[in-house]
C-alpha positions as CSV (number, residue, x, y, z in Angstrom):
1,X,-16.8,2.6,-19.9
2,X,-16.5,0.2,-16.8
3,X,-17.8,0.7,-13.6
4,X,-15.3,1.6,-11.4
5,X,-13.8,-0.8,-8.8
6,X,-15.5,-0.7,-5.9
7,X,-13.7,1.0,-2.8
8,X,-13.1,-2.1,0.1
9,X,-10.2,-2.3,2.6
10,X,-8.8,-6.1,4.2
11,X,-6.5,-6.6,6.4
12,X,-5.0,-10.1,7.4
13,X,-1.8,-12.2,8.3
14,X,-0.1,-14.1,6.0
15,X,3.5,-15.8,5.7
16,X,4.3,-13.4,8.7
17,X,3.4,-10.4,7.1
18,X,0.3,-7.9,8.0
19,X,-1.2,-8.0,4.4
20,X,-3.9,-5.0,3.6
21,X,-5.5,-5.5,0.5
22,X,-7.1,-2.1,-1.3
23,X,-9.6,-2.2,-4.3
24,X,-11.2,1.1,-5.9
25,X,-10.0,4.7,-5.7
26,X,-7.5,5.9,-3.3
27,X,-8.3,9.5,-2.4
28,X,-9.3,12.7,0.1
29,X,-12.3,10.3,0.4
30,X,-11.4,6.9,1.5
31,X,-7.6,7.7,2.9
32,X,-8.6,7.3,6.0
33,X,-9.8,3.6,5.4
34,X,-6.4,2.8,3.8
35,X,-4.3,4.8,6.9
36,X,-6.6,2.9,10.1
37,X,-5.1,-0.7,9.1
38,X,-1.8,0.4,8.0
39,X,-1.1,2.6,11.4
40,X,-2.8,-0.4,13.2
41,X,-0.1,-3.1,11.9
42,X,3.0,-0.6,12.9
43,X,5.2,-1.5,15.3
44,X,8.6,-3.2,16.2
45,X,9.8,-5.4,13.7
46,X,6.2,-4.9,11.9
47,X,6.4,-6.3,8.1
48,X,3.8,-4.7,6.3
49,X,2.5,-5.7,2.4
50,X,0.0,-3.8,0.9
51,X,-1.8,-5.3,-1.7
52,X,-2.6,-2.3,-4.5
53,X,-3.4,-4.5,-7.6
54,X,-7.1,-3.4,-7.3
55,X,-6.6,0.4,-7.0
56,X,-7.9,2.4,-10.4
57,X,-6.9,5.9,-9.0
58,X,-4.5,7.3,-6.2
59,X,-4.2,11.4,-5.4
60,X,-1.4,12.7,-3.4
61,X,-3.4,12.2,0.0
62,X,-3.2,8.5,-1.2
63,X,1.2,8.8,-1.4
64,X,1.2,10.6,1.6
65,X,-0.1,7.6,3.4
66,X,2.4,5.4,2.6
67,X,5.3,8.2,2.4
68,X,4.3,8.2,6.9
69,X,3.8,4.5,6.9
70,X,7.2,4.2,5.6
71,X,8.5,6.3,8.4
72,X,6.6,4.9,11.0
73,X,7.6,1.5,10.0
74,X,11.4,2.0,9.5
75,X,11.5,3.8,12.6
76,X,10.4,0.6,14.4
77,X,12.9,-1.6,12.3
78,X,10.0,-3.0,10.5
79,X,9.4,-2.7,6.4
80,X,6.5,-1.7,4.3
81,X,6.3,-3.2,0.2
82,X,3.6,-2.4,-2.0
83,X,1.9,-4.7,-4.9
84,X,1.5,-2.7,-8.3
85,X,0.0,-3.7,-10.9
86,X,-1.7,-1.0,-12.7
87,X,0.8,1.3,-14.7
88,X,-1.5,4.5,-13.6
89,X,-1.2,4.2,-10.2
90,X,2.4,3.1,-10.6
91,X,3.3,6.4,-12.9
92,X,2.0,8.2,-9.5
93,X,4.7,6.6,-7.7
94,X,7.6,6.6,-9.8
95,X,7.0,10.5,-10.9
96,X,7.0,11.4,-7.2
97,X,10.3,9.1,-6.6
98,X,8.7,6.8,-4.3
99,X,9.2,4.0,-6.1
100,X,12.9,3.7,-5.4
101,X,12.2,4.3,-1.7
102,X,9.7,1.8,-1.1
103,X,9.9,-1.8,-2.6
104,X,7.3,-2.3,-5.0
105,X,6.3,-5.6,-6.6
106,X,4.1,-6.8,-9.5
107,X,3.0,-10.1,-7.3
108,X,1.5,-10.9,-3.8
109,X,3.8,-13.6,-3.6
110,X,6.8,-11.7,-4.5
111,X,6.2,-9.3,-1.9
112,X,5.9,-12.1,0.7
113,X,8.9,-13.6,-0.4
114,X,11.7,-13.6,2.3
């Protein structure tokens, strides 16, 4: 079995877009290191991309990080996508519903397109 992913949190600005890029698990654990940079980037206008192509594992305190980034963001007029690229932490999103709420893409690129 493979080691998991190592947990590690980015944050920078790129094609006018607040990217935060997430590796390892997503959990009661490390939720707070996701939420810090997310929260930080909101505000009017704010578009927000974050990058979940390295995540192996996201719990429900995980989704409910981006279910009050969402808020947060559309209450400022701004707009939060995700990057999904692993089908397990996708089936997390899509059996909760979020994925038709928040735009989700298989590519960085895509996500940054305008």
């Amino acid at each position: 079995m493979a080691e998991p992913a190592p947990f590690a949190v980015s944050a920078a600005d790129r094609a006018g877009a607040r990217v935060i890029t997430v590796s390892g698990e997503v959990d009661a654990h490390t939720a707070e290191h996701v939420r810090t940079p997310i929260e930080a980037a909101v505000g009017p206008g704010a578009r927000v991309v974050v990058d979940l192509s390295d995540v192996t594992f996201m719990d429900s305190t995980g989704l409910g990080i981006f279910v009050i980034a969402f808020k947060h963001l559309r209450e400022q007029e701004g707009s939060l996508d995700l990057v999904i690229t692993s089908p397990r932490v996708l089936k997390v999103f899509s059996l909760t519903g979020l994925d038709v709420v928040i735009p989700i893409h298989d590519a960085l690129e895509t996500a940054l397109a305008p």
